[in-house]
N, CA and C atoms of all chains as a GROMACS GRO file, in nm:
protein
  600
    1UNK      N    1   8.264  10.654  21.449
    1UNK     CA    2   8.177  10.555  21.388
    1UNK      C    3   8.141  10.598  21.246
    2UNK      N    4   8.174  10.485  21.150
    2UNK     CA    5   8.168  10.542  21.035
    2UNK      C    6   8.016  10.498  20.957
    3UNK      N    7   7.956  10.453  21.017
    3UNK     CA    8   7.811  10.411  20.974
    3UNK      C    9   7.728  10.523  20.976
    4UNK      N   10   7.640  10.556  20.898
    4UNK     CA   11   7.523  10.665  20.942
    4UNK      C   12   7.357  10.621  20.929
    5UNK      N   13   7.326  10.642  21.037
    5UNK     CA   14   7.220  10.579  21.030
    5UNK      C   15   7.076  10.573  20.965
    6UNK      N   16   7.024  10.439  20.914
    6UNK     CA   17   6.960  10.439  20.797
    6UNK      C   18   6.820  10.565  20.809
    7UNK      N   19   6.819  10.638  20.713
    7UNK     CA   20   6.708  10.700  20.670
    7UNK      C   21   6.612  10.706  20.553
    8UNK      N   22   6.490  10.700  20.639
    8UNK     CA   23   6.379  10.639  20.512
    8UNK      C   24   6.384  10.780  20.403
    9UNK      N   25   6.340  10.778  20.271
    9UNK     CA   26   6.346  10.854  20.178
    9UNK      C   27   6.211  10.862  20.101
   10UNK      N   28   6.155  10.712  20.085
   10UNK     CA   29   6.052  10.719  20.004
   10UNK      C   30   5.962  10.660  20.090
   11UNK      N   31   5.853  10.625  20.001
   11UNK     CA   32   5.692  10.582  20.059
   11UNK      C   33   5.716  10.442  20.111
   12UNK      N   34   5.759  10.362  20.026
   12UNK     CA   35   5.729  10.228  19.996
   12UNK      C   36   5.825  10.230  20.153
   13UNK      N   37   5.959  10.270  20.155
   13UNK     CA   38   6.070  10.211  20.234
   13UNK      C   39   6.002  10.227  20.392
   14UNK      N   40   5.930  10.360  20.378
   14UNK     CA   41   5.851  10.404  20.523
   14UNK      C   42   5.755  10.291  20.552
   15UNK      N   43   5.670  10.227  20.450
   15UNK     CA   44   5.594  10.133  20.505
   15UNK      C   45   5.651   9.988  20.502
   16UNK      N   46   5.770   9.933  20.435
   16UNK     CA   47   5.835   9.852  20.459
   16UNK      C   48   5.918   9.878  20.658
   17UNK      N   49   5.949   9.994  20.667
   17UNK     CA   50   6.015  10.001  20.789
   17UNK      C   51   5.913  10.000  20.888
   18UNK      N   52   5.794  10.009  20.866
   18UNK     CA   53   5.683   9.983  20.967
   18UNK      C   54   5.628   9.819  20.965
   19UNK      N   55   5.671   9.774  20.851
   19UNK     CA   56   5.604   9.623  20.871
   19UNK      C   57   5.700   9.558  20.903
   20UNK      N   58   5.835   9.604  20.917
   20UNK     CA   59   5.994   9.532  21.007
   20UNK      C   60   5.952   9.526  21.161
   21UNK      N   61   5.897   9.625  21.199
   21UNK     CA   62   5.857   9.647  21.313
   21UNK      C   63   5.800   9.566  21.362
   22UNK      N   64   5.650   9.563  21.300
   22UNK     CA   65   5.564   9.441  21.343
   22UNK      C   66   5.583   9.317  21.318
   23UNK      N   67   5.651   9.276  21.223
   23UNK     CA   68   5.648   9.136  21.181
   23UNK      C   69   5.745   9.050  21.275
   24UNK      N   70   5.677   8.922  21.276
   24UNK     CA   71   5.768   8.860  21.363
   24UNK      C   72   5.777   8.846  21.545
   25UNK      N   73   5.739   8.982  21.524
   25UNK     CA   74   5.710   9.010  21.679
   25UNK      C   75   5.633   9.030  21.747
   26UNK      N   76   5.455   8.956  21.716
   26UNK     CA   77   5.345   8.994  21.746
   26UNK      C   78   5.325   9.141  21.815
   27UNK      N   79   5.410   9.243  21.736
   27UNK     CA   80   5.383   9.360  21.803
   27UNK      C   81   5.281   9.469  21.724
   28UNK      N   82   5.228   9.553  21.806
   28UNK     CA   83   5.133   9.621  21.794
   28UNK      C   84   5.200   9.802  21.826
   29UNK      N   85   5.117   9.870  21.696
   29UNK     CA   86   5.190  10.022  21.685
   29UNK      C   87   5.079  10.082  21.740
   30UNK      N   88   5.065  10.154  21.822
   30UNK     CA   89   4.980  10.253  21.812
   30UNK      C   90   5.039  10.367  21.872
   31UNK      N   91   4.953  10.498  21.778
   31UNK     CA   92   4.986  10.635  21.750
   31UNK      C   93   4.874  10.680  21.763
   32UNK      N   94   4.921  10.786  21.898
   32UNK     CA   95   4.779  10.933  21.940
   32UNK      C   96   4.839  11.016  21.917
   33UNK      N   97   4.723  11.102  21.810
   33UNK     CA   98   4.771  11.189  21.753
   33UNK      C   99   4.648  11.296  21.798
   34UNK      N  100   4.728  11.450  21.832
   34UNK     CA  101   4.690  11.524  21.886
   34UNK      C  102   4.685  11.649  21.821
   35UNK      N  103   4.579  11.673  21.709
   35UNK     CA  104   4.584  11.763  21.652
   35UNK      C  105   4.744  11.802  21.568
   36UNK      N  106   4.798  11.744  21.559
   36UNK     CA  107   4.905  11.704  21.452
   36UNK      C  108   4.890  11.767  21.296
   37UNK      N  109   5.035  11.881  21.302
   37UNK     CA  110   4.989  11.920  21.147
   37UNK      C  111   5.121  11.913  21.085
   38UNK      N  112   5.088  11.915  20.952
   38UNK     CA  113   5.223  11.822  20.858
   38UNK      C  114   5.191  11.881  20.704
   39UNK      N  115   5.332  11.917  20.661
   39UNK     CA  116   5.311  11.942  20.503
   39UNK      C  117   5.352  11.802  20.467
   40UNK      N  118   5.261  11.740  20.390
   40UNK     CA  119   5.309  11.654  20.350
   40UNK      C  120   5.345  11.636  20.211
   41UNK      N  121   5.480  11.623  20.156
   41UNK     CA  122   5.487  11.634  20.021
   41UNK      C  123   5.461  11.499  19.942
   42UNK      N  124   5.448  11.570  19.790
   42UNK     CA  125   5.363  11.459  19.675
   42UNK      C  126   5.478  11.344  19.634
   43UNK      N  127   5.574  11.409  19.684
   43UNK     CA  128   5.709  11.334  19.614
   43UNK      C  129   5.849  11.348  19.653
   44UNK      N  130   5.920  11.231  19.675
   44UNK     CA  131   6.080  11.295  19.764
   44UNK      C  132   6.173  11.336  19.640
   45UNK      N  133   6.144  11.327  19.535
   45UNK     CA  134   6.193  11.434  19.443
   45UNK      C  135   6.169  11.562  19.443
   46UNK      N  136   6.239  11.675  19.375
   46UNK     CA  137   6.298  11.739  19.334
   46UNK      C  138   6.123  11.892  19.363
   47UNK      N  139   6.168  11.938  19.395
   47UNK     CA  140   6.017  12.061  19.401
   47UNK      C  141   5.890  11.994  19.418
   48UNK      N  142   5.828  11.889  19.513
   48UNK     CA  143   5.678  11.861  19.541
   48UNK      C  144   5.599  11.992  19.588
   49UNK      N  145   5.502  11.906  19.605
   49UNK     CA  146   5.380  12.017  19.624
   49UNK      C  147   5.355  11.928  19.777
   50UNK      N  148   5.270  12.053  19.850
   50UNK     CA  149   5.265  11.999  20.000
   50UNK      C  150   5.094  11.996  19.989
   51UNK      N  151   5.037  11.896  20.062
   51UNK     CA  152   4.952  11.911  20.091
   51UNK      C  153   4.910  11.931  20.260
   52UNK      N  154   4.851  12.028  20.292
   52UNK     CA  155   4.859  12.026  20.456
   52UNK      C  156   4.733  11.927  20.550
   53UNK      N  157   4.802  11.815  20.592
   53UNK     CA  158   4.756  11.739  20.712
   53UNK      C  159   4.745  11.765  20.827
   54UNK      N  160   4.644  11.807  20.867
   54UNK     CA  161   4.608  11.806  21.049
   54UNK      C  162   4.499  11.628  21.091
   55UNK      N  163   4.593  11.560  21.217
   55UNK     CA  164   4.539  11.462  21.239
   55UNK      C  165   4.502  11.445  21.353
   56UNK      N  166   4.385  11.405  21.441
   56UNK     CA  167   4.350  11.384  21.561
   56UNK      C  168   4.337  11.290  21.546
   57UNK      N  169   4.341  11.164  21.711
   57UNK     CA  170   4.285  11.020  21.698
   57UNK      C  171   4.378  10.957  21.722
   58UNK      N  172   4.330  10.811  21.736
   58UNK     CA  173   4.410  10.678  21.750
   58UNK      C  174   4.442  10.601  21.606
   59UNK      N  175   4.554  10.561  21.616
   59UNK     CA  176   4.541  10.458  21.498
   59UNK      C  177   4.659  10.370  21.534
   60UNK      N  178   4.571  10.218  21.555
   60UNK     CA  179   4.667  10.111  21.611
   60UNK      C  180   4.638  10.000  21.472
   61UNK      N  181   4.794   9.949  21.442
   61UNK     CA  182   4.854   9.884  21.336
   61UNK      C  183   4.934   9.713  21.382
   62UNK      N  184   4.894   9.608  21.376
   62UNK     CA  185   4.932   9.473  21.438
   62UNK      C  186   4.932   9.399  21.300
   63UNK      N  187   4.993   9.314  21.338
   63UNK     CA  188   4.984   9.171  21.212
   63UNK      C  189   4.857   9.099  21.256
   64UNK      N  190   4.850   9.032  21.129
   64UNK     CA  191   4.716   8.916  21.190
   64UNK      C  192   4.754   8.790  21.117
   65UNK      N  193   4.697   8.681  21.173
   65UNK     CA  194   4.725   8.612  21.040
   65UNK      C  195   4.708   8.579  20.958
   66UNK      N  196   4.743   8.540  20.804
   66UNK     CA  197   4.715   8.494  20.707
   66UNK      C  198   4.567   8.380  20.709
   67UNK      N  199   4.502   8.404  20.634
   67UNK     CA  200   4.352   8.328  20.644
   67UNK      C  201   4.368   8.174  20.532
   68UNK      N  202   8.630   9.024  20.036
   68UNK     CA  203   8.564   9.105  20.155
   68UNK      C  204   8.380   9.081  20.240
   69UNK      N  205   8.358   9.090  20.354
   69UNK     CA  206   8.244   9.026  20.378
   69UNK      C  207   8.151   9.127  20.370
   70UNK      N  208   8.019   9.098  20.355
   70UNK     CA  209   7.943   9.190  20.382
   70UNK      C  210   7.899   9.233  20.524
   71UNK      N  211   7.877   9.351  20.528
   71UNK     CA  212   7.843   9.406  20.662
   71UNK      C  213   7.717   9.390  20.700
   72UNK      N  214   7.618   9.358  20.602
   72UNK     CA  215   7.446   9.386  20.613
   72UNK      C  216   7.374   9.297  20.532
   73UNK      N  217   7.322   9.239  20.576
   73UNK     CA  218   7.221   9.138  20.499
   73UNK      C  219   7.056   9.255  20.431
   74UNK      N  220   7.079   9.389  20.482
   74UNK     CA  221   6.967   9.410  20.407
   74UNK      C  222   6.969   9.479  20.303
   75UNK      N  223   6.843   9.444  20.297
   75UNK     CA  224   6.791   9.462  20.131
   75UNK      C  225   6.808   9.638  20.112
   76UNK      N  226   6.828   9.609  19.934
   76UNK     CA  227   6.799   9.741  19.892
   76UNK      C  228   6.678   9.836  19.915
   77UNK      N  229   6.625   9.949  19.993
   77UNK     CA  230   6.489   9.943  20.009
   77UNK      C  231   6.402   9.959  19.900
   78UNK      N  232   6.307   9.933  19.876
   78UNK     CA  233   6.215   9.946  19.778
   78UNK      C  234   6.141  10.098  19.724
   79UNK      N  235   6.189  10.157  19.618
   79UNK     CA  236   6.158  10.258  19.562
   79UNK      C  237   6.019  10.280  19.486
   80UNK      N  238   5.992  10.152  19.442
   80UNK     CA  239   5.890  10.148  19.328
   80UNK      C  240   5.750  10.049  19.405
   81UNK      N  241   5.673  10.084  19.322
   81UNK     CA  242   5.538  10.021  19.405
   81UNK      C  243   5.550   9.907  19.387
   82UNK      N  244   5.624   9.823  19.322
   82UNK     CA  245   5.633   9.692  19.254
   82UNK      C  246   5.749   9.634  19.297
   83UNK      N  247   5.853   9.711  19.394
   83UNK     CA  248   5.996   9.662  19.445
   83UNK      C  249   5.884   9.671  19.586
   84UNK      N  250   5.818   9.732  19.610
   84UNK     CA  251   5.765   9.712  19.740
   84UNK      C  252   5.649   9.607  19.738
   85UNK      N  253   5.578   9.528  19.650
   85UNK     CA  254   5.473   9.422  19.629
   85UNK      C  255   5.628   9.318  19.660
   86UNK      N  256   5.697   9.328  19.590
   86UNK     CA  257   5.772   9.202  19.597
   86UNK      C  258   5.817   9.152  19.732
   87UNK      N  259   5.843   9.308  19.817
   87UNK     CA  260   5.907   9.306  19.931
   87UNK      C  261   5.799   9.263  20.025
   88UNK      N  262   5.662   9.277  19.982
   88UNK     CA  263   5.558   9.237  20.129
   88UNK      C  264   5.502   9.148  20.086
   89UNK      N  265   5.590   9.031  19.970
   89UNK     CA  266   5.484   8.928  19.947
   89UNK      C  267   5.518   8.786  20.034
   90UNK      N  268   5.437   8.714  20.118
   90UNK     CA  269   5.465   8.641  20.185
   90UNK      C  270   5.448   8.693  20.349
   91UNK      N  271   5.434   8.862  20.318
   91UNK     CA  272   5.437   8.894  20.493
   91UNK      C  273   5.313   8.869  20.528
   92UNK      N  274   5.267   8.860  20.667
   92UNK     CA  275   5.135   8.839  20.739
   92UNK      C  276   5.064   8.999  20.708
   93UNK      N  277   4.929   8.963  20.692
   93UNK     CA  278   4.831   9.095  20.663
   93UNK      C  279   4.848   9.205  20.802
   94UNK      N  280   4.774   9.309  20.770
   94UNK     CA  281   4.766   9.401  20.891
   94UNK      C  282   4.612   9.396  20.938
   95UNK      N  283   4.659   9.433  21.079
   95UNK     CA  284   4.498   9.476  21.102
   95UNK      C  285   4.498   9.631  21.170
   96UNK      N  286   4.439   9.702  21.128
   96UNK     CA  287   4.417   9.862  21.152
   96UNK      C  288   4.293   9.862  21.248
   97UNK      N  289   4.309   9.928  21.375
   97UNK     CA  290   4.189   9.976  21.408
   97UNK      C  291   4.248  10.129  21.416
   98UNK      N  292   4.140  10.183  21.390
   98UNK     CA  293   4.157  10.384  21.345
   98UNK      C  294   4.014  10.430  21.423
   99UNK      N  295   4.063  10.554  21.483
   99UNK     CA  296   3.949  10.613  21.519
   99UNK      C  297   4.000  10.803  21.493
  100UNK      N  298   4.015  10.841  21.378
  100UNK     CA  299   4.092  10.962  21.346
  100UNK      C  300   4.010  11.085  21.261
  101UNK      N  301   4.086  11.164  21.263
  101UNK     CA  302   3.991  11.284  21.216
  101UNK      C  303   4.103  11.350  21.121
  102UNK      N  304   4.117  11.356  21.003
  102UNK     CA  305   4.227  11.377  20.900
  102UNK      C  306   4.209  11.529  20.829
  103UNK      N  307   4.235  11.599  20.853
  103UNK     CA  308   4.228  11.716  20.761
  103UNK      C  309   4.271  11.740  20.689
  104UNK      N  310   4.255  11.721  20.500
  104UNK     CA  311   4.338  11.738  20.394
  104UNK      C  312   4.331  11.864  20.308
  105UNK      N  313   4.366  11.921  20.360
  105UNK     CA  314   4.383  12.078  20.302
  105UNK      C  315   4.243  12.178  20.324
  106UNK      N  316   4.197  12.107  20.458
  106UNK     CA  317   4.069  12.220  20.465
  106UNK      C  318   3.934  12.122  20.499
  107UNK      N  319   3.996  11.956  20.410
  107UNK     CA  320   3.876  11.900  20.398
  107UNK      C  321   3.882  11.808  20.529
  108UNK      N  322   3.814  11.802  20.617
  108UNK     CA  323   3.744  11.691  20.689
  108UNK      C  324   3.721  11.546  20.678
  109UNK      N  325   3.790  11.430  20.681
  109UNK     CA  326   3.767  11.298  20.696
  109UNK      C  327   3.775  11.208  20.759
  110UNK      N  328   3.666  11.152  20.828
  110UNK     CA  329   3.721  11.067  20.911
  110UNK      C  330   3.742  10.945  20.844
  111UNK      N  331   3.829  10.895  20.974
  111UNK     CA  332   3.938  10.732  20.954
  111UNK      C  333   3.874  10.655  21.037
  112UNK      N  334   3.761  10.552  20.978
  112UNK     CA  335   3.811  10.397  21.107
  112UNK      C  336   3.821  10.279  21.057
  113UNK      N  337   3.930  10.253  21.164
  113UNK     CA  338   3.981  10.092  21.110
  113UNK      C  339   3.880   9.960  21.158
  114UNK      N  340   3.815   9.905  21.127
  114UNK     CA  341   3.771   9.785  21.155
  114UNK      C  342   3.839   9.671  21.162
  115UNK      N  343   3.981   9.647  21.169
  115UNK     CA  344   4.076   9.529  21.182
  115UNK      C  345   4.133   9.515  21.021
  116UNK      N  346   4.059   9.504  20.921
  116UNK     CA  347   4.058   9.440  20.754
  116UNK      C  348   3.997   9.579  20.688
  117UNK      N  349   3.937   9.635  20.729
  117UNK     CA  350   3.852   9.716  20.658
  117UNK      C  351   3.908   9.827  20.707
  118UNK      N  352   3.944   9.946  20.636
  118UNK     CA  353   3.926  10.114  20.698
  118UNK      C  354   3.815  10.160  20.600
  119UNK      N  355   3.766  10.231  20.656
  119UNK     CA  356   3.659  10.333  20.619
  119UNK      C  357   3.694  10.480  20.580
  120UNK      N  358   3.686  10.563  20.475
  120UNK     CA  359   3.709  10.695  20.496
  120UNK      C  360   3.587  10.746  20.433
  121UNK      N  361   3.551  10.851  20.590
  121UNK     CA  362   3.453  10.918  20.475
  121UNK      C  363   3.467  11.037  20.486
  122UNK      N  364   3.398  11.097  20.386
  122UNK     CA  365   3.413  11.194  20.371
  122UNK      C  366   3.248  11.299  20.323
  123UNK      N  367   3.306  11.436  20.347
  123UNK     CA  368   3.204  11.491  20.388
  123UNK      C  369   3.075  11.555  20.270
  124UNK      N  370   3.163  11.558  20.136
  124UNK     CA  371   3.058  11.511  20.057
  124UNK      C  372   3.133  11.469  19.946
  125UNK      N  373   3.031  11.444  19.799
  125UNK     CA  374   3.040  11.390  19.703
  125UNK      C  375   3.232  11.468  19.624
  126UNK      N  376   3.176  11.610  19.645
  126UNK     CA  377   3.288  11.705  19.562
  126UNK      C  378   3.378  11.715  19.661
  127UNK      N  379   3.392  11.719  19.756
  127UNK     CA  380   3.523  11.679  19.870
  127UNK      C  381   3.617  11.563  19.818
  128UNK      N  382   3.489  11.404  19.794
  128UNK     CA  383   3.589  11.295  19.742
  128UNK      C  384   3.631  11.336  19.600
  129UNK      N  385   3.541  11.392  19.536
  129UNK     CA  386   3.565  11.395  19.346
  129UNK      C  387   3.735  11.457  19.352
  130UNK      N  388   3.756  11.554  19.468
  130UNK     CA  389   3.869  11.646  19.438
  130UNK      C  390   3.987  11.567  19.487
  131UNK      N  391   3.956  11.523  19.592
  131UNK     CA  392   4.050  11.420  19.688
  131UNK      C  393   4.130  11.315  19.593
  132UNK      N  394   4.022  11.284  19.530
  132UNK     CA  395   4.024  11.133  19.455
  132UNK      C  396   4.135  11.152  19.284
  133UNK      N  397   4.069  11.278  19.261
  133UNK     CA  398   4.192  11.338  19.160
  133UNK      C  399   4.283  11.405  19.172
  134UNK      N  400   4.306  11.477  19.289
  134UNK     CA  401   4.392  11.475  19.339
  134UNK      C  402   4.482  11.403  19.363
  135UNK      N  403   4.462  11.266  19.408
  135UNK     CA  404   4.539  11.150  19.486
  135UNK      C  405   4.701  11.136  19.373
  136UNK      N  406   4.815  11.157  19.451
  136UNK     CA  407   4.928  11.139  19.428
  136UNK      C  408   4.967  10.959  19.379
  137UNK      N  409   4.885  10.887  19.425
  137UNK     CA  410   4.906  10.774  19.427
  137UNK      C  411   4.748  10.676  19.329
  138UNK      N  412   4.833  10.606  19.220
  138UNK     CA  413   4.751  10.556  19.141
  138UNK      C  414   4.707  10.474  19.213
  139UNK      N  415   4.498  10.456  19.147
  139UNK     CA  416   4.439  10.360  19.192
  139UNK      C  417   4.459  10.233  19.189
  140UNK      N  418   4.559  10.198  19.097
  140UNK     CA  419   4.590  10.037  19.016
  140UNK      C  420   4.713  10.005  19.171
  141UNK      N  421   4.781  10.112  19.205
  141UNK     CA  422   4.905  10.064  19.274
  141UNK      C  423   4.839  10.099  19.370
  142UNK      N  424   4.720  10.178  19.448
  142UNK     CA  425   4.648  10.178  19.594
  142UNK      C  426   4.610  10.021  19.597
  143UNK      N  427   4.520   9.963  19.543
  143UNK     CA  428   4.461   9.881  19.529
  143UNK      C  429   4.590   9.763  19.543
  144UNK      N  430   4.687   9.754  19.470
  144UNK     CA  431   4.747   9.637  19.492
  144UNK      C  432   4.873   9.618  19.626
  145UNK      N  433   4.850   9.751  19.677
  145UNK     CA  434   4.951   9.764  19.770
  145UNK      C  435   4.843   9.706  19.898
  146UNK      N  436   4.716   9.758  19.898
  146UNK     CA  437   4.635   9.734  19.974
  146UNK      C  438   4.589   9.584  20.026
  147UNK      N  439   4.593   9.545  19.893
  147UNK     CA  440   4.590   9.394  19.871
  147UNK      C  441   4.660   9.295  19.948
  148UNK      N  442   4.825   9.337  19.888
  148UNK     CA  443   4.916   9.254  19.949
  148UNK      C  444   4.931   9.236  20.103
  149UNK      N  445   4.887   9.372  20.142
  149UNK     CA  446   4.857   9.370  20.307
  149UNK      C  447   4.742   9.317  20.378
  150UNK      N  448   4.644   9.280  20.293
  150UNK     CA  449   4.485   9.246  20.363
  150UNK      C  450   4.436   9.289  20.357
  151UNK      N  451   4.415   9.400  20.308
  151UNK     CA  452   4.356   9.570  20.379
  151UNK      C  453   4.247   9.594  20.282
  152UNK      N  454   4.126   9.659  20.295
  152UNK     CA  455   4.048   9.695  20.215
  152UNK      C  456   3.952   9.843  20.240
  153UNK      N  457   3.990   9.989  20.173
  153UNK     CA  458   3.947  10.072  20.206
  153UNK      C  459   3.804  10.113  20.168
  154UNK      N  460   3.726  10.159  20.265
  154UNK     CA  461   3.564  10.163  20.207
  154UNK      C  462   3.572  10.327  20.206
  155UNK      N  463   3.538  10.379  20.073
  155UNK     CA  464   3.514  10.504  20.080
  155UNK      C  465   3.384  10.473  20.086
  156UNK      N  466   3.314  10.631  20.187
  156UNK     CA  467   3.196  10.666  20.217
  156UNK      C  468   3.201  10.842  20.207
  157UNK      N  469   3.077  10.899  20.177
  157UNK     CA  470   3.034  11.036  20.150
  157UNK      C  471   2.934  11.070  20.263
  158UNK      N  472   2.909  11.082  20.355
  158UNK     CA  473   2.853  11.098  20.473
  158UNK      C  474   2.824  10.964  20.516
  159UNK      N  475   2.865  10.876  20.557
  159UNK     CA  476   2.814  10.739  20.614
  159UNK      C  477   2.774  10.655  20.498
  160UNK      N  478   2.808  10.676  20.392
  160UNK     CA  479   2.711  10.580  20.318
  160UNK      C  480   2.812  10.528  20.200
  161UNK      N  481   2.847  10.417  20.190
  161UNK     CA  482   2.939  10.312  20.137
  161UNK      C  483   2.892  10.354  20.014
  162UNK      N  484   3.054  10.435  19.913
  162UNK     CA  485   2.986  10.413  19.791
  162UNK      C  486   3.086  10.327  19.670
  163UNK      N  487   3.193  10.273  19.745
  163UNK     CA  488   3.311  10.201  19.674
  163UNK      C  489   3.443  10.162  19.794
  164UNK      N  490   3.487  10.048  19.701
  164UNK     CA  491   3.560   9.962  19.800
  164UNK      C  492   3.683   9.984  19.744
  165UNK      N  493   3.810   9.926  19.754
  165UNK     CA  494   3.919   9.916  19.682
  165UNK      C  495   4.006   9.846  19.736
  166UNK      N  496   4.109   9.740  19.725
  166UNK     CA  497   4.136   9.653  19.769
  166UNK      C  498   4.138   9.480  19.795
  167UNK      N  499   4.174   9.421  19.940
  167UNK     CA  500   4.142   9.308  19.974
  167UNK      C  501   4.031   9.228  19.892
  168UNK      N  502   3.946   9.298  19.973
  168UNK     CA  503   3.778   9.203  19.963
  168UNK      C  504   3.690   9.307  19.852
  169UNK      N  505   3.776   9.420  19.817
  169UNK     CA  506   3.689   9.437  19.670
  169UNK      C  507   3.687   9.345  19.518
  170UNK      N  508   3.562   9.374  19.493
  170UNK     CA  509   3.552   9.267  19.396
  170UNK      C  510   3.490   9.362  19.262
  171UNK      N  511   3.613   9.462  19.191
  171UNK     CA  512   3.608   9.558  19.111
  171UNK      C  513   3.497   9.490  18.947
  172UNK      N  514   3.387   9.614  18.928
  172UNK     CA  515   3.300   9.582  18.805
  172UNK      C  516   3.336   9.678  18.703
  173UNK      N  517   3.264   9.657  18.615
  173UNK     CA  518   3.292   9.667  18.482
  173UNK      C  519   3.256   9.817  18.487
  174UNK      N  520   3.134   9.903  18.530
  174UNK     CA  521   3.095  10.032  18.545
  174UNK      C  522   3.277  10.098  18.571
  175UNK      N  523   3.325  10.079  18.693
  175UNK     CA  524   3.444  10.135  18.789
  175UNK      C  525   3.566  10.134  18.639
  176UNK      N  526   3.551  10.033  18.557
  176UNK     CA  527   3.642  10.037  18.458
  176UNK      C  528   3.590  10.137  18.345
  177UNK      N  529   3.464  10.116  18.288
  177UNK     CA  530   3.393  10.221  18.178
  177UNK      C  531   3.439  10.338  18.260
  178UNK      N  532   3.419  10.411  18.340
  178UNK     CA  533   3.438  10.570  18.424
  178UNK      C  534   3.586  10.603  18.458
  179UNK      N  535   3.680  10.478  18.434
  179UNK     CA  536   3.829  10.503  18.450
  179UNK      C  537   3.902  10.539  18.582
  180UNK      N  538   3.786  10.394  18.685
  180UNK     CA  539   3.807  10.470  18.807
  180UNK      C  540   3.905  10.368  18.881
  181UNK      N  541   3.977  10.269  18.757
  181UNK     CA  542   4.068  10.145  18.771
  181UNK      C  543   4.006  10.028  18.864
  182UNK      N  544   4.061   9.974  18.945
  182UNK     CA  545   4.020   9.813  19.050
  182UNK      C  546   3.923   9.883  19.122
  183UNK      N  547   3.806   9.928  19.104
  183UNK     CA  548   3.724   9.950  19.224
  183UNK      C  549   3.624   9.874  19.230
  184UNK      N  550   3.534   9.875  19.354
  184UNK     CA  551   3.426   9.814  19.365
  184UNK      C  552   3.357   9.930  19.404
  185UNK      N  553   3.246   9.947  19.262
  185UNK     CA  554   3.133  10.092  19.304
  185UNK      C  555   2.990  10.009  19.409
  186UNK      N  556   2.957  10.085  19.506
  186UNK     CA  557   2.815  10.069  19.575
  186UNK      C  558   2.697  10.126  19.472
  187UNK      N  559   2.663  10.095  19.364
  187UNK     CA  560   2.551  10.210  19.301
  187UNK      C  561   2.473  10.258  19.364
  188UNK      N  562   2.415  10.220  19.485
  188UNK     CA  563   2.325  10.272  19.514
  188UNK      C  564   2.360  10.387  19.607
  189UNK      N  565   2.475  10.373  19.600
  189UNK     CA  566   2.564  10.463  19.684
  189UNK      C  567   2.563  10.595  19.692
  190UNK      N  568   2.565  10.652  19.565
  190UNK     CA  569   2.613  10.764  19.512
  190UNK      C  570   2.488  10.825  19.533
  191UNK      N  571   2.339  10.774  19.446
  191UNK     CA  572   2.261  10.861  19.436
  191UNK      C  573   2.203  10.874  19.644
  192UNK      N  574   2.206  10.785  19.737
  192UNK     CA  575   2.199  10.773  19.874
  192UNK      C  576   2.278  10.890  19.923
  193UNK      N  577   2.387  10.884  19.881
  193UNK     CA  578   2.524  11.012  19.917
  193UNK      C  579   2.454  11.145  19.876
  194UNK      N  580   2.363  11.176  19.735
  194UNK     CA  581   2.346  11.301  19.684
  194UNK      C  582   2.215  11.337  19.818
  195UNK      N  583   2.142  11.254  19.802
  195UNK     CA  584   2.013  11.305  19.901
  195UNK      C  585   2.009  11.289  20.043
  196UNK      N  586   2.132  11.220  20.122
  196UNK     CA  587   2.187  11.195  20.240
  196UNK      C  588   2.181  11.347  20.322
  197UNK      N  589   2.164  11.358  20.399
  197UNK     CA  590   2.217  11.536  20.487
  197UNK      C  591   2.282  11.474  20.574
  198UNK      N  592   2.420  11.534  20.658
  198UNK     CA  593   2.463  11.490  20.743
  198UNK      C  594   2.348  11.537  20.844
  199UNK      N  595   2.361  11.461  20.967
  199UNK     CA  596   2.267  11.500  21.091
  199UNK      C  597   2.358  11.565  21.182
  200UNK      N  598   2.246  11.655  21.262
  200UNK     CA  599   2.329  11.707  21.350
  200UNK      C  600   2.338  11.881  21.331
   0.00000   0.00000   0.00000
């Protein structure tokens, strides 16, 4: 198979690939997070700087509709 | 030759991504989280339209806030396009909005703090506030 499968790179594309998810499909994300730790870098270029994330908690993400 | 994929190029820029979420339905966030950004303490909650972050004091946000990798002009309009409107708070106490349902003044522009909506009474509430407990 000569396809490889798509991988997010930047910010924008990560939250575009999360609103593919929901849209359309009255679906609902939710993520428990359990003391969760993460370097998270400033930039998918070239030498970022990390900042370190630890996350506990719920966080649920749905469409609504337009008002 | 046909194409294999109808999708789009993904969006790199904060402004290839406004274009890409314009027309989509808003979000609604409910958050109940505890965020640790390099030491600092914040909590997250989502109210459906609204998230809240607060934080634990004044010089926690001052550092956070200049810190932030991501400009206020492109928080604010990314925020927008989604519905979304973030309430910073310094121990419980609302001292600026950004976003949706902010409705940014002229102070938030003199201080160079871009689209915000300041709480004034906020700040000096935040200095004499103690957390409880």
């Amino acid at each position: 198979m000569s396809d490889t499968p798509d991988e997010t790179t930047t910010w924008p594309e990560l939250a575009i690939g999360l609103y593919d998810r929901l849209t359309g499909r009255n679906a609902e994300i939710t993520y428990e997070f359990e003391d969760m730790e993460v370097d998270v870098p400033s930039t998918t270029g070239e030498d970022p700087e990390y900042a370190y994330w630890r996350v506990d908690g719920t966080l649920t993400i749905k469409t609504r509709e337009n008002e | 030759m046909t194409t294999a994929s109808t999708r789009h190029q993904p969006a790199e820029t904060v402004a290839e991504l406004l274009d890409t979420l314009e027309d989509r339905p808003a979000l609604a966030v409910d958050a109940d989280l505890t965020v640790h950004l390099d030491g600092t303490p914040i909590e997250v909650t989502g109210y459906e339209d609204v998230v809240a972050l607060d934080f634990p004091s004044l010089s926690a946000l001052r550092s956070r806030w200049q810190g932030s990798p991501v400009d206020a002009m492109d928080m604010a309009a990314v925020l927008s396009s989604v519905g979304l409107t973030a309430e910073i708070r310094v121990r419980g106490v609302p001292l600026a909005r950004v976003g949706d349902a902010a409705v940014p003044g002229r102070l938030a522009g003199l201080l160079g703090l871009g689209p915000v909506e300041l709480v004034p009474e906020g700040a000096l509430l935040a200095l004499v506030t103690r957390r409880r407990g």
